[in-house]
N, C-alpha and C positions, 0 to 999 in steps of 0.2 A: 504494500500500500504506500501512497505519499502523502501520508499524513504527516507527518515529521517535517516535511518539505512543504508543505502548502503551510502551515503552521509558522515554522519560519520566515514563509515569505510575506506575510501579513503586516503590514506597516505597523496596524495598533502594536501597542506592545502588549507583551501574555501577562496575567496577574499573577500567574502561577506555573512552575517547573515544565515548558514546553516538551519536553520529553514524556513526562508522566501524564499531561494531558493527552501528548499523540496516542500514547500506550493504552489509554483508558476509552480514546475514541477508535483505535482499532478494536477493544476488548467487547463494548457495545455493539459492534459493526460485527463481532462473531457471535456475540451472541443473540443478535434479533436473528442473525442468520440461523444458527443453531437451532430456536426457539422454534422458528417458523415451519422450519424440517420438521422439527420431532413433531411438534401439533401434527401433520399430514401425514407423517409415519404413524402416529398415533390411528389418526381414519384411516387409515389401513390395514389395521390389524383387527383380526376376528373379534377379538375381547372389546372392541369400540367401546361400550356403553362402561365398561369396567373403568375407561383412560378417560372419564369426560371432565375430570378434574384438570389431570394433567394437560389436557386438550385449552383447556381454559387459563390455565397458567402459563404455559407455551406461551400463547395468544398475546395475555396482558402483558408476559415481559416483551414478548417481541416489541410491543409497541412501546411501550415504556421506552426500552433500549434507545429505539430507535427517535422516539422523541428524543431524548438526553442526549444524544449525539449530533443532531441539530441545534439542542442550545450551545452545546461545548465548541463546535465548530463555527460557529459566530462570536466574533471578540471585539466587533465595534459596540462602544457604548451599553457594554453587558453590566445587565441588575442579578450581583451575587446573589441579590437575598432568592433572587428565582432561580439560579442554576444550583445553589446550596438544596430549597427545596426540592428541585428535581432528582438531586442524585441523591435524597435522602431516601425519595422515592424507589429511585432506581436500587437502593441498596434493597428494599422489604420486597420489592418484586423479582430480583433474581435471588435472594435467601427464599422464598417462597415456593415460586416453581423449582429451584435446586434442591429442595426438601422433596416435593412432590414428586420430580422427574426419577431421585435417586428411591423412593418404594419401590417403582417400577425396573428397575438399573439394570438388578439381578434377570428380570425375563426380558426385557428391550434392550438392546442397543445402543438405540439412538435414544433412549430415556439416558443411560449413562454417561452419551457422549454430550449431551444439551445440560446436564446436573453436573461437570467438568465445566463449563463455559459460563455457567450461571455464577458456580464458584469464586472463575477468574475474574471474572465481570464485577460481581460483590465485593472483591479486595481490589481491586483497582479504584472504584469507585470511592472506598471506603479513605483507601490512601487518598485521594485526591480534595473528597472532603475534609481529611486532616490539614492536609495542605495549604487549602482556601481561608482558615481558622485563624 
């Protein structure tokens, strides 16, 4: 990705650790990806009605993420108090579905591999709101 690089090249200056934000906007960026797989992995498996949590979780982070990654990627004239809210957000939405995804871990897959990414996602996030503080 060029995130690191587009990041840099932004005239604003960053309020916080450009590298740790690239890291945490790629980290979002895998894991709305992640999230969004496993939901459709999830409608795809026999036990459907059994995953409609996990289905639903998937979902919310997905967008979640992917919200937060839209705030984080704009630095002109940015209001902490709403990217601080967001990723406080974004931290209860990937501990969430990373709980949920990881019941299912042992018989899915892709529940294991989306419950890995929610993880990364929640510590990066977590760092970053340290950071902002």
């Amino acid at each position: 990705m060029r995130t690191a690089e587009m990041l840099g090249s932004h005239p604003e200056q960053a309020t916080v650790d450009t590298d740790l934000l690239a890291r945490a906007i790629d980290a979002l960026a895998a894991c709305a990806q992640a999230c969004t797989t496993c939901a459709d992995a999830c409608l795809a498996e026999g036990m459907v009605s059994e995953l409609r949590r996990c289905i639903r979780t998937d979902l919310d982070c997905a967008d979640v993420c992917a919200t937060t990654l839209r705030l984080l990627s704009r630095r002109t004239d940015t209001d902490l108090t709403i990217v601080r809210a967001q990723l406080q957000a974004c931290v209860i939405a990937c501990r969430t579905c990373g709980e949920e995804c990881e019941t299912h871990a042992d018989m899915h897959e892709h529940c294991r591999v989306c419950a890995e990414a929610c993880g990364a996602c929640e510590q990066v996030c977590t760092d970053l709101l340290a950071a902002m503080n």
